[in-house]
Structures are given as structure tokens and as C-alpha cells.
Backbone bond lengths (Angstrom), bond angles and torsions (degrees), N, CA, C in turn:
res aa  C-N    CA-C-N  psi(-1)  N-CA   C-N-CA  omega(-1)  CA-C   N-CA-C  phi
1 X - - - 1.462 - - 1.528 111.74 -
2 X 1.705 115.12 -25.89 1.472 97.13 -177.59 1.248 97.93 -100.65
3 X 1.577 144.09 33.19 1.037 125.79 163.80 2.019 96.57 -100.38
4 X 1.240 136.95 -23.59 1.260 147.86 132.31 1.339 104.66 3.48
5 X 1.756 99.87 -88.67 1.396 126.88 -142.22 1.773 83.22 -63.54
6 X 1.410 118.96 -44.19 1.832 109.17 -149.91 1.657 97.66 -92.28
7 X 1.490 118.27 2.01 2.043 106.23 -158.52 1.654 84.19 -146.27
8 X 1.330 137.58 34.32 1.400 121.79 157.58 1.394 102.55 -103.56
9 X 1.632 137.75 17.65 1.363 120.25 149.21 1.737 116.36 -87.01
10 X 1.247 111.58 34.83 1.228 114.97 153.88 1.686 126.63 -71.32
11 X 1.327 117.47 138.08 1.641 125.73 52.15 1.253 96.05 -101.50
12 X 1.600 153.11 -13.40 1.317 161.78 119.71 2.016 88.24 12.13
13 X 1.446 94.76 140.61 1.601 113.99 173.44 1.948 90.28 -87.14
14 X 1.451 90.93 141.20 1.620 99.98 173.10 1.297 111.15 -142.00
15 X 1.272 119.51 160.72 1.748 129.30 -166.94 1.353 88.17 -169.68
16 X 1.289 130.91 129.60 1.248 144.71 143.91 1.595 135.91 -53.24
17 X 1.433 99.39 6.21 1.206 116.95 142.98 1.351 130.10 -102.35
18 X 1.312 122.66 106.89 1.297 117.35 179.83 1.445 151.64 -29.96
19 X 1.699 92.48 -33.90 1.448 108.40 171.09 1.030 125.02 -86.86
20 X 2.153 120.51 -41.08 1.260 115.33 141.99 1.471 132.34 -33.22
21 X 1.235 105.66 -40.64 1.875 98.59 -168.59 1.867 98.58 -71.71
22 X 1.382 101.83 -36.06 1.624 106.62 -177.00 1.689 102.53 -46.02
23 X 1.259 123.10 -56.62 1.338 140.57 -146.34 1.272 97.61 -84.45
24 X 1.789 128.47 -43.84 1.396 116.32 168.71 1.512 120.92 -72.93
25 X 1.454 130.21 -16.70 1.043 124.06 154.11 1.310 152.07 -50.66
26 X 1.988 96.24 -31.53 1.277 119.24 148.57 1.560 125.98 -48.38
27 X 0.960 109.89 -41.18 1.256 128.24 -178.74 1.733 119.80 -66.57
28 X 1.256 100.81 -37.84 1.668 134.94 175.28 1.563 106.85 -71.05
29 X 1.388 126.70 121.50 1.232 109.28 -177.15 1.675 91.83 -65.76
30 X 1.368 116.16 163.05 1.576 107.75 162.75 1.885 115.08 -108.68
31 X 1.418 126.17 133.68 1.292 123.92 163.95 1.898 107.60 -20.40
32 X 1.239 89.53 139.87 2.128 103.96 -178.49 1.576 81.31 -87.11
33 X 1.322 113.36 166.59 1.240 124.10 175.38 1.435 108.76 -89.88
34 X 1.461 124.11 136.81 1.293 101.33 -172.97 1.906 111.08 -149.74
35 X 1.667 88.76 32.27 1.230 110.93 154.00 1.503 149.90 -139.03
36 X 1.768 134.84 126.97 1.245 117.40 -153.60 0.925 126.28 -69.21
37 X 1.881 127.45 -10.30 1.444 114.07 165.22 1.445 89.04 -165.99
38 X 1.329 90.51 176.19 2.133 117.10 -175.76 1.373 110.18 -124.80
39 X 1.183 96.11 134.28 1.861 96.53 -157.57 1.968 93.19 -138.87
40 X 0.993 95.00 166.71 1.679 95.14 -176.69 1.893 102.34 -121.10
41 X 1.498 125.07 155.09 1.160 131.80 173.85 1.345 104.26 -152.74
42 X 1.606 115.62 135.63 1.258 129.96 175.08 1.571 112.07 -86.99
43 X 1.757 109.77 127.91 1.286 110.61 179.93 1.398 100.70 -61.56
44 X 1.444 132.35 162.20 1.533 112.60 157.81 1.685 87.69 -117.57
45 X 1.787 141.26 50.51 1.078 125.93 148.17 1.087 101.68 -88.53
46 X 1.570 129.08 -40.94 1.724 136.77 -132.16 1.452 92.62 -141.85
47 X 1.443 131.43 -19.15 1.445 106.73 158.32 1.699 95.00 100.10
48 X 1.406 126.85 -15.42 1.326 130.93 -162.35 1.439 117.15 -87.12
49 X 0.708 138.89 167.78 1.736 138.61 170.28 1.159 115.85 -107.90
50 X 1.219 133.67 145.63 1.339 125.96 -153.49 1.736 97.16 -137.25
51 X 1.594 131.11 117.95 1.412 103.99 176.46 1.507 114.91 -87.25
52 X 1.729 136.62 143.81 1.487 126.72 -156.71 1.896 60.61 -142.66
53 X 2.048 80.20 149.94 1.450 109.71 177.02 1.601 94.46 -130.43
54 X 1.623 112.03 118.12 1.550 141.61 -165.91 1.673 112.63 45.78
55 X 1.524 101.10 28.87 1.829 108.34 176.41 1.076 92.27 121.40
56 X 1.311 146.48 -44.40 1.699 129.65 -155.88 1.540 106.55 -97.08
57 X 1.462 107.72 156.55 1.134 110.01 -162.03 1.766 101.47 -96.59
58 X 1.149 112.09 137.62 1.275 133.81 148.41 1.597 142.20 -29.68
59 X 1.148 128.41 87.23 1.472 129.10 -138.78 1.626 91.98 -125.07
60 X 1.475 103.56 139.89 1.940 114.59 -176.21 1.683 79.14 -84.92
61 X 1.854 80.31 -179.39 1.311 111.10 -177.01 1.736 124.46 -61.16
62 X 1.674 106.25 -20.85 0.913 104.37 158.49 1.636 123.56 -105.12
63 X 0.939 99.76 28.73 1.711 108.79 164.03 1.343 104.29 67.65
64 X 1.422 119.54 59.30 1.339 119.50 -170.05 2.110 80.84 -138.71
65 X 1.556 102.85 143.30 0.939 105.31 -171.20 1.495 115.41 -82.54
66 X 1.274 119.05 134.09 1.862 128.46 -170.15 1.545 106.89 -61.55
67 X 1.217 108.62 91.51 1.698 95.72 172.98 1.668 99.78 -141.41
68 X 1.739 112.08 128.74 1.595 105.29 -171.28 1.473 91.64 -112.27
69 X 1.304 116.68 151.87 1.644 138.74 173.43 2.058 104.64 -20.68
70 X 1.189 84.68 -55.51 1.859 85.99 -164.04 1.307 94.44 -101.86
71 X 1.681 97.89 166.17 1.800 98.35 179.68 1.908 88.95 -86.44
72 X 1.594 126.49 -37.37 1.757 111.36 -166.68 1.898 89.96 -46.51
73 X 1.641 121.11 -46.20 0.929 95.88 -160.07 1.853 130.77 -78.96
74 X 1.095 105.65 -4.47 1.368 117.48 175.97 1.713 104.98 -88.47
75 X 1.239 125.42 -16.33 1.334 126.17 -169.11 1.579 88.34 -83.04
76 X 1.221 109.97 -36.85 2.155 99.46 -168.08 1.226 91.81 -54.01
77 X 1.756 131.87 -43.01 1.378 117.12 -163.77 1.264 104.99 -80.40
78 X 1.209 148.22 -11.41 1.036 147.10 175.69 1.872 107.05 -63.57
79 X 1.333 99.40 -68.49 1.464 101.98 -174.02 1.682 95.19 -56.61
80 X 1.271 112.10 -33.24 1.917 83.96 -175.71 1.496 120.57 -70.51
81 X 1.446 109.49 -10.35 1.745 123.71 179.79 1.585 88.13 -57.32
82 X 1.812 99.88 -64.86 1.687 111.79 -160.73 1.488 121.79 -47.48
83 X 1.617 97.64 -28.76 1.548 94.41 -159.12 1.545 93.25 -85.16
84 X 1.167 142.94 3.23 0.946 141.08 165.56 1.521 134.72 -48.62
85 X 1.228 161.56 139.56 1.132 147.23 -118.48 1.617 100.41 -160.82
86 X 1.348 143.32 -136.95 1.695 141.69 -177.21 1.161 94.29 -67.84
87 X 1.786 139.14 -39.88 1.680 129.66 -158.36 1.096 90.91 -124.78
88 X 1.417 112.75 172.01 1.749 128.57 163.63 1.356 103.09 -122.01
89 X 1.116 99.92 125.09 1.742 114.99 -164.23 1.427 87.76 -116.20
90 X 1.856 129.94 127.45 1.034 115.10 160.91 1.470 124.31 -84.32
91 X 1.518 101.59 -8.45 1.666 107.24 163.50 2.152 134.20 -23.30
92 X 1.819 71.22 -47.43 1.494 96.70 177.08 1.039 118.77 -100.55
93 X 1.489 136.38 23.27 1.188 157.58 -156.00 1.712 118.21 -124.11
94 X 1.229 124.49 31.46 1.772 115.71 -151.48 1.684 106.28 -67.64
95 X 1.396 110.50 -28.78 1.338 109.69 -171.16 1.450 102.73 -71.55
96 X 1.466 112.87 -48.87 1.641 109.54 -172.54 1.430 109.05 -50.86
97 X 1.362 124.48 -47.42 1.243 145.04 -159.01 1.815 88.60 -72.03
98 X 1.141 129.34 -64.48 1.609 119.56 -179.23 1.549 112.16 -44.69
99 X 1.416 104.84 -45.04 2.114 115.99 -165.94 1.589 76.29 -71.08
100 X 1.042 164.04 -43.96 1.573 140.48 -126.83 1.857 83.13 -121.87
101 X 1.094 132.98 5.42 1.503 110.67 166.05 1.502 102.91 -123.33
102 X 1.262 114.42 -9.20 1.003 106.66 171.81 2.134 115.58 -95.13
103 X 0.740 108.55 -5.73 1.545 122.20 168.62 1.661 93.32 -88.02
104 X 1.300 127.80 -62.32 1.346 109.27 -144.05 1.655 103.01 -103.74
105 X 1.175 97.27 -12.67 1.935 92.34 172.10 1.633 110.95 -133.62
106 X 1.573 119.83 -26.92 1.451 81.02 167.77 1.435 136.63 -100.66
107 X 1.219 108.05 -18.73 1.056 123.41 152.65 1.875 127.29 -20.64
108 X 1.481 117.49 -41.99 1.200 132.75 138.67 1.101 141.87 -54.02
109 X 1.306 139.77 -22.37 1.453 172.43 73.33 1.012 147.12 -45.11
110 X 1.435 120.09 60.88 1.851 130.38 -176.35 1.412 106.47 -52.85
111 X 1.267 99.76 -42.66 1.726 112.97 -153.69 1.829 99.37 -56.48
112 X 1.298 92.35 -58.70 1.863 114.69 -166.61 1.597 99.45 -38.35
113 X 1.930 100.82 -56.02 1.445 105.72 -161.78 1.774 118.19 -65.60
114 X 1.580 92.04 -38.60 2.140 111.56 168.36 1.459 97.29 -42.41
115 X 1.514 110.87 -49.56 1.645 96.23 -162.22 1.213 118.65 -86.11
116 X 1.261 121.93 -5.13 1.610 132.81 -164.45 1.806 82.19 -76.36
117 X 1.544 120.50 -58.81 1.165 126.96 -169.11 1.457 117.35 -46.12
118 X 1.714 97.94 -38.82 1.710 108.76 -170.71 1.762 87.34 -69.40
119 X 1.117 127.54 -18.16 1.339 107.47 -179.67 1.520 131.52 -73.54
120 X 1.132 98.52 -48.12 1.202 124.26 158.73 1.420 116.68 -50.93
121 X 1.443 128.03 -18.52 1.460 120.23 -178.42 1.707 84.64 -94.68
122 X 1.478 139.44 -35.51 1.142 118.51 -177.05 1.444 150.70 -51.63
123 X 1.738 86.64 -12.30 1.188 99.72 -166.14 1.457 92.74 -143.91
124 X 1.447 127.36 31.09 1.861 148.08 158.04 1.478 92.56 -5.85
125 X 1.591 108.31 134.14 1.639 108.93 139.90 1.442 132.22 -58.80
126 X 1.171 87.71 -43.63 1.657 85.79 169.72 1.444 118.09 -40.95
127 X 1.552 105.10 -55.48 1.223 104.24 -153.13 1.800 114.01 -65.41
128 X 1.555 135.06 6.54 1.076 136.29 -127.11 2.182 82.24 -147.73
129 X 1.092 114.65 134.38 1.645 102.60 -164.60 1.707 77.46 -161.92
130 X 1.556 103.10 156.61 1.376 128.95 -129.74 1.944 73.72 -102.62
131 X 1.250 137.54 161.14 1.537 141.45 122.49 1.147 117.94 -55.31
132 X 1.462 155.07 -33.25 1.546 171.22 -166.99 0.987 95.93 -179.01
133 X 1.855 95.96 -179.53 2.127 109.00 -21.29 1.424 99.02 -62.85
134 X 1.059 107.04 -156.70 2.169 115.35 -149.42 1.678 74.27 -104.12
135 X 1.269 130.29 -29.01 1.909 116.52 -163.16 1.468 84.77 -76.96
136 X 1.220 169.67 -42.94 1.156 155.23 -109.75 1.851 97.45 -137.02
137 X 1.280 106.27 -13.48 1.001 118.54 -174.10 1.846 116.50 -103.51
138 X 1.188 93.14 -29.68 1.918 105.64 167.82 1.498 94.57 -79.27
139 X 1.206 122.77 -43.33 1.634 113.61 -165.89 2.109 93.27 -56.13
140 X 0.899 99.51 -79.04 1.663 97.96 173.56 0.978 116.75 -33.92
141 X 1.076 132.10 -61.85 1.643 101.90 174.58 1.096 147.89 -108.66
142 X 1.723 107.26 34.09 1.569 147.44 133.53 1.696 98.98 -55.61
143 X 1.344 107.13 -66.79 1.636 96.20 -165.27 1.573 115.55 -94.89
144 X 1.214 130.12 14.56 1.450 123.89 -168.00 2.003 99.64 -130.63
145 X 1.092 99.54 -36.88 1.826 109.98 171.94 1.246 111.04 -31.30
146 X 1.827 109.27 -55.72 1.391 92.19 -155.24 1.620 100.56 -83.74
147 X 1.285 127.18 -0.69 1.485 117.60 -147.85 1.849 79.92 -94.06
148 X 1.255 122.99 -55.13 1.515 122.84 161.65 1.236 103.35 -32.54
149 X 1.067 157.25 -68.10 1.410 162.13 -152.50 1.365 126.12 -56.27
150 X 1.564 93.40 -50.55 1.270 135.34 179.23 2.183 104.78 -67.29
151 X 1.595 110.77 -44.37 0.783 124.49 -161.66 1.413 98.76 -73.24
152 X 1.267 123.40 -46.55 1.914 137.94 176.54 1.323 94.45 -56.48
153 X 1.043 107.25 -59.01 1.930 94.49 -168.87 1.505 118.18 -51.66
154 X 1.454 100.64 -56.77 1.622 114.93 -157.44 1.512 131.69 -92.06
155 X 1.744 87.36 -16.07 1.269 89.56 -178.79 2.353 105.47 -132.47
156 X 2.218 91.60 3.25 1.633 88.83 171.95 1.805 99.20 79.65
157 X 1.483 136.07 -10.33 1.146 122.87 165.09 1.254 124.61 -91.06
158 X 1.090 100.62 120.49 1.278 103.80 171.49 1.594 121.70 -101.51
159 X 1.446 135.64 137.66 1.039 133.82 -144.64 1.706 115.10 -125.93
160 X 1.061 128.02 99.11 1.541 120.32 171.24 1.950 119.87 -26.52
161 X 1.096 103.91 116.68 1.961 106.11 161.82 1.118 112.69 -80.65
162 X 1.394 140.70 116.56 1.020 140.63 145.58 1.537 124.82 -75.05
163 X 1.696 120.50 -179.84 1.363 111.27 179.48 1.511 81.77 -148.30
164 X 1.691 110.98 146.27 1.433 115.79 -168.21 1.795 113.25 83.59
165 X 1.353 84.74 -167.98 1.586 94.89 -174.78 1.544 107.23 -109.41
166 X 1.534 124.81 -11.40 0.920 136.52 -153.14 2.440 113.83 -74.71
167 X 0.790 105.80 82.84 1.397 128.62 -149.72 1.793 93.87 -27.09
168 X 1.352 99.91 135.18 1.727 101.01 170.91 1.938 100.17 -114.23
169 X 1.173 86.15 169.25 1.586 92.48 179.82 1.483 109.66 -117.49
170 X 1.225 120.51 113.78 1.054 114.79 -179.75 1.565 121.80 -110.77
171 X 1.561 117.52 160.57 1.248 159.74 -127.67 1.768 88.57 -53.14
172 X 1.228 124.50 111.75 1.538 119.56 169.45 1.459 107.98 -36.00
173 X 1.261 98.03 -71.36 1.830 97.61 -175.92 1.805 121.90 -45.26
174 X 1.726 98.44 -28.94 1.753 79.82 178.36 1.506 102.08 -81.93
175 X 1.453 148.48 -4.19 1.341 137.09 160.79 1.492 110.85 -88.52
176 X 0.972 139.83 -1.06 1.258 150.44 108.31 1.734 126.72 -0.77
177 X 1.175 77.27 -68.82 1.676 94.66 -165.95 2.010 104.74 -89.37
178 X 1.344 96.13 -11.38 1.660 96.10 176.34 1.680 95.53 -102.31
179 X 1.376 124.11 -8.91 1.272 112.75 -159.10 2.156 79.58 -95.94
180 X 1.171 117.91 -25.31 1.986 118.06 178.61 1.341 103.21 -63.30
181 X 1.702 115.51 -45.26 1.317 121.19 179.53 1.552 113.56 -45.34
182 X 1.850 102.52 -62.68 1.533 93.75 -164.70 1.480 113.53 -89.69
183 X 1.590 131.76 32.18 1.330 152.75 179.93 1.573 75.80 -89.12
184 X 0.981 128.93 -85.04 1.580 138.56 -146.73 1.957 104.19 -74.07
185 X 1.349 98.82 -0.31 1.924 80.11 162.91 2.320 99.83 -142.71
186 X 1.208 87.31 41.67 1.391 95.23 -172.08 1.698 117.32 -80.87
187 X 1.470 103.09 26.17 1.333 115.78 -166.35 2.011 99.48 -77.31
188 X 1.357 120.34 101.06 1.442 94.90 150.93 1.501 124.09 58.47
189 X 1.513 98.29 -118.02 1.333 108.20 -156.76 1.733 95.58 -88.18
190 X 1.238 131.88 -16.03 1.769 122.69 160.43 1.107 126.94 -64.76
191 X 1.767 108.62 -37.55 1.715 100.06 177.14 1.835 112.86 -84.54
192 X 1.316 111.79 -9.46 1.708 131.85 171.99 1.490 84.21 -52.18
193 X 1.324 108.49 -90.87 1.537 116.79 -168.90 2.201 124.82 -31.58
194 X 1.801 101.84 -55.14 0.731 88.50 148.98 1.379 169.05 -88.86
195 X 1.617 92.73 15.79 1.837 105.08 173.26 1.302 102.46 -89.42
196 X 1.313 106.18 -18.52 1.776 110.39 171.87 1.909 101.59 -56.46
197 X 0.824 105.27 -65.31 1.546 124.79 -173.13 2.018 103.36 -55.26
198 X 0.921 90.32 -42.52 1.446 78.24 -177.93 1.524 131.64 -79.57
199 X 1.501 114.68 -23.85 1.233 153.92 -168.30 1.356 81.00 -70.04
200 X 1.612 103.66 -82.52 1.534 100.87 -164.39 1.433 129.09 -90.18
201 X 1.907 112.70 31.38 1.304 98.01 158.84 2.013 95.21 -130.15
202 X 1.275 101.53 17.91 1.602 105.85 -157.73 1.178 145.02 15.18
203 X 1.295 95.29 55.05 1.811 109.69 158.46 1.742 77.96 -146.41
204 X 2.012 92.57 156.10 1.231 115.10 171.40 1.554 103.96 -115.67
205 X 1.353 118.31 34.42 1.501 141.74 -171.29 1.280 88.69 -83.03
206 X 1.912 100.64 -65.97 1.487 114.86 -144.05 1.671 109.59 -94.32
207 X 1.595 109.60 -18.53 1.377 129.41 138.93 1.256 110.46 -18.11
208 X 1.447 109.62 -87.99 1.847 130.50 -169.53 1.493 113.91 -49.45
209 X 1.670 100.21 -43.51 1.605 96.55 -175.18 1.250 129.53 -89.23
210 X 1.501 104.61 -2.60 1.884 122.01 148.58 1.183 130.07 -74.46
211 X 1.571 107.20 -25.92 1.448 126.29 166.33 2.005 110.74 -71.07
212 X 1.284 89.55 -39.27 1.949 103.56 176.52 1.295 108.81 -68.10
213 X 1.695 122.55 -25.06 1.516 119.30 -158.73 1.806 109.64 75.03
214 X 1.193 101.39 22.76 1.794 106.84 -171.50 1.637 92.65 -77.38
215 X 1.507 113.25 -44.01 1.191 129.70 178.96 1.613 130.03 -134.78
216 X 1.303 90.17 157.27 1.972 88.79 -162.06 1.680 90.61 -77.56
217 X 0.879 115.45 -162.66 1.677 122.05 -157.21 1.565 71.27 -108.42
218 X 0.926 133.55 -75.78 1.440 138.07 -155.97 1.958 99.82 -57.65
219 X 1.269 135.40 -17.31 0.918 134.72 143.56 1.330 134.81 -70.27
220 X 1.412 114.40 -30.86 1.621 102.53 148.66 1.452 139.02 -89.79
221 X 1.279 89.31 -1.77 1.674 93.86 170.67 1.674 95.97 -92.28
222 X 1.014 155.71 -34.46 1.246 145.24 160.89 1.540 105.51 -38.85
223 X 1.807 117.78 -76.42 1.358 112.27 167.40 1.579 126.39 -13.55
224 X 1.064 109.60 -59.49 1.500 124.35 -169.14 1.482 106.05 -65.35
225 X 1.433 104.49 -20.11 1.713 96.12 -173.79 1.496 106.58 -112.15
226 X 0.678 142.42 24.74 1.650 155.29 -164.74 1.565 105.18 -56.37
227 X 1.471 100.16 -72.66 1.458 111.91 -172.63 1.677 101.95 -64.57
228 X 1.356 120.14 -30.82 1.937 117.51 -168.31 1.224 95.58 -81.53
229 X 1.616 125.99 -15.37 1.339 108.34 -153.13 2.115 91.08 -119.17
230 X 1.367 117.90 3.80 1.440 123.99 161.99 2.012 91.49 -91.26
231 X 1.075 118.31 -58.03 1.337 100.66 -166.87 1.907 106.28 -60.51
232 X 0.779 115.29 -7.81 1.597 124.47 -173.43 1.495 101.22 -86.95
233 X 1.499 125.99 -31.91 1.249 111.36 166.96 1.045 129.69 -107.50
234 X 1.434 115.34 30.58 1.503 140.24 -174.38 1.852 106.37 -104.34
235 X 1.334 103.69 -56.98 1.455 134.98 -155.00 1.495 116.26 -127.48
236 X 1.515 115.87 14.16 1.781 124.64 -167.25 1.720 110.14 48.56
237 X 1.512 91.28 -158.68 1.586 85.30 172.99 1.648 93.37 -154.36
238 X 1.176 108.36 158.99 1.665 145.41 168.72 1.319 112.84 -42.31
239 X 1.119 149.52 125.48 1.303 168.11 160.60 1.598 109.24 -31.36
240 X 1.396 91.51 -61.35 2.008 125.59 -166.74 1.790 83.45 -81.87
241 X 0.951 143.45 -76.61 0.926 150.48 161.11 1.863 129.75 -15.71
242 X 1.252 104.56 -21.28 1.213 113.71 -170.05 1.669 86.40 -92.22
243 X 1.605 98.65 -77.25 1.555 109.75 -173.57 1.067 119.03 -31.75
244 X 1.456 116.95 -51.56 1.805 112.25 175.13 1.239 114.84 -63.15
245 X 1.143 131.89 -16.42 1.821 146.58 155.12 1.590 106.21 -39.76
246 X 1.213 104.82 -49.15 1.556 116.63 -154.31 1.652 103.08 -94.24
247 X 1.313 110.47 -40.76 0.935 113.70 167.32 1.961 127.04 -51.87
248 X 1.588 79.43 -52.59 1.719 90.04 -179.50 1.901 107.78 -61.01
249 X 1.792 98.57 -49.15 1.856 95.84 169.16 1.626 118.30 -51.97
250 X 0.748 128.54 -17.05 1.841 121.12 -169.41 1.773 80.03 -95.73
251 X 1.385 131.78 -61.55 0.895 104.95 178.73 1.991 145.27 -54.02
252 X 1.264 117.60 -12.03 0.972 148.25 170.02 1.558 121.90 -80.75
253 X 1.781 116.68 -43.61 1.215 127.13 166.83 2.151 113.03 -73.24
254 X 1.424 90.45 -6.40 1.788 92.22 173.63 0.917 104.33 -86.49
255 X 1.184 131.34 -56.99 1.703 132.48 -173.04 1.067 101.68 -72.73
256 X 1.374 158.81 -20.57 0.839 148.71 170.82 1.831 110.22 -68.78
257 X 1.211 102.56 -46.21 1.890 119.05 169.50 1.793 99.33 -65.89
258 X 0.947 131.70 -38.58 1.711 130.00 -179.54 1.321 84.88 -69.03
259 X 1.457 145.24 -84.95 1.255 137.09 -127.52 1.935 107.23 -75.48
260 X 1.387 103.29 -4.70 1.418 87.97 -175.04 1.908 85.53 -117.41
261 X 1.081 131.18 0.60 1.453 128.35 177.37 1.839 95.36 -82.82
262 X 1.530 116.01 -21.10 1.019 109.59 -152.94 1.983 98.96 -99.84
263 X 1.114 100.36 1.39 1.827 118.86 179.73 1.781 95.09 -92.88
264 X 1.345 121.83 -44.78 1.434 109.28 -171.28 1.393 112.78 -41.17
């Protein structure tokens, strides 16, 4: 399933690294653009929205036609058709790239993708906190407390703290109680978005509580960087390193924009 989730923006070259996939794309001649605009239309069999570029409709990689639940959410793909310029780079594309794995692979497998997530909650960033120094150590639990906190209340899990890297196992019932959560938003194109989110900040903690409105997207992508972004003011940061940062955030701030386009 995660070879699915990271290689259904094919015939497009893909790498699940962002900067790699950027760099083999370069390499890739890319399709010229070779339409004047992207417009959205509601089926009235299925209720779906469909995005069509100069009237025709829009078809994923497996030739299944592009249509997401809401029209906000089919319009993001629209403007990403528009903003397009001489090529269509799906690089710059995160929403299309979510609607086209979530039509053509998860959609076939909810279950696989729910559990990939429950995995990822087993072994939470959050849940995992530094011994030193004490500054690196207030930052954590300034930024990871409340999302635990948040998690007891709202969703009844409660979650083991560890210290180190040294793996704890935590409480059946609190993966349990995240595995009831993502039963009830296991639609498609929501759990697409949030395996997007979890993948690339690894916890499906800080996933859920952007999905809850617990936190702004830009608050869990801060979360997620806590420890890169204390060693960053210790030791600067990387050039190559930054960009794939930025890269991975725009991707993270889409799904985060799909999952609440996808509530309108």
C-alpha cells in the first residue's frame, strides 16, 4: 500500500522524497500545457465534482475520472491545473497528486491505509521526548503536551511518555480508540490527505488534531519540527536541507487545505 500511496502520480517519475522526485522530473521531459483553463462540473448522477480542462474531464493515472466529494475540493485542483504555466509539473501539484491516490489506490483499500496510520500512532513523535538539555526539553512539552492532552479528552487515549529512543509499547486501548476515530473519517480522499500528514510529520497525533482543528496546520508542522528546528539553532541549517523542508511543508499545508475544503 505504501508503494500506492508514494508512485500513483504516475506516468509522472515519483520518489517519496520530494526533492528527489523534483530532480527526476527535471530530468523527465514534462507534458506542455495544452489547455486554456480548468473549470469544475457537478455530476448530478453521483453528486461528485469532476475537474474538466477546456470542457473535458480530467482522468488519474489509472484512467478513472477526477471527481472529489465537494466542489471547494475539486476547485483546489482546478486552480493547480490554472496556475500552471508552458508545462504541468505535478511537483507543484499536491492536491492533484492526493485526489489521484486516493481515487486509484485508496479507495480500494481503506483498511490497509487506516492501519498504516494506526502504526504510526504506535510509535507517535510525540510520544518519544529528549533527556537534555532542559531547553530542548521545555520546547517538547510546550509543543507535544497539549496534542497528548487533547488526545485523552477527545478521543479517551491515553498515551505512554517515553524518554530516549528506546521503543515503548503503548496501551492497546489508546490505539484502539484512534483506530474508532479513523473508522468514522475513513472516506477516500480524508484518510489520502491524512496519511499525507502523518508520513510527513510522523505522528498521526498531530495529523488528527489538524484534522480536529486542535491545531492549525502551521501548528503541526511546527510540532513536527521541534527537535530539527532546536538542532537548527544550535548548529544552523543545510541549504539541501532547508528546501526539502519547504518542499515537504507546502506539501503538508495542501492536505491540510483538502481536508477542510473537503468538510464544506
Amino acid at each position: 500500500m505504501r508503494d500506492i500511496l508514494s508512485d500513483l502520480d504516475t506516468p509522472f517519475v515519483s520518489d517519496e522524497n520530494p526533492m528527489k522526485r523534483a530532480q527526476k522530473q527535471m530530468r523527465t521531459p514534462l507534458p506542455k500545457r495544452f489547455y486554456k483553463s480548468a473549470s469544475v462540473r457537478q455530476d448530478p448522477a453521483t453528486g461528485d465534482f469532476a475537474v474538466e480542462l477546456d470542457g473535458k474531464p480530467v482522468r488519474t493515472p489509472g484512467r478513472a475520472v477526477l471527481a472529489l466529494p465537494t466542489e471547494a475540493a475539486a476547485r483546489l485542483v482546478a486552480d493547480e491545473f490554472d496556475a500552471q504555466t508552458e508545462e504541468i509539473n505535478p511537483f507543484d501539484m499536491p492536491v492533484l497528486r492526493i485526489g489521484n491516490t486516493a481515487i486509484d489506490g485508496v479507495s480500494t483499500d481503506t483498511q490497509a491505509v487506516l492501519e498504516d496510520i494506526l502504526r504510526y500512532s504506535s510509535t507517535d513523535l510525540v510520544c518519544y521526548r529528549a533527556e537534555g538539555p532542559e531547553s530542548l526539553v521545555v520546547r517538547q512539552s510546550e509543543g507535544w503536551d497539549r496534542i497528548l492532552d487533547w488526545a485523552r479528552a477527545s478521543l479517551g487515549a491515553r498515551f505512554v511518555i517515553a524518554e530516549g529512543v528506546m521503543h515503548v509499547d503503548q496501551p492497546r486501548e489508546a490505539i484502539g480508540a484512534v483506530g474508532i476515530h479513523l473508522k468514522m473519517r475513513e472516506e477516500p480522499f480524508r484518510l489520502s490527505a491524512l496519511h499525507v500528514m502523518t508520513s510527513l510529520t510522523g505522528s498521526a497525533l498531530i495529523a488528527l488534531a489538524v484534522d480536529a482543528g486542535e491545531l492549525t496546520a502551521e501548528e503541526g508542522w511546527m510540532a513536527a519540527h521541534i527537535d530539527e528546528d532546536w538542532n537548527i539553532s544550535q548548529w544552523g541549517e543545510d541549504g539541501e536541507a532547508a528546501k526539502m523542508r519547504a518542499a515537504k511543508k507546502r506539501d503538508m499545508l495542501a492536505a491540510a487545505t483538502l481536508l477542510e475544503a473537503l468538510k464544506s
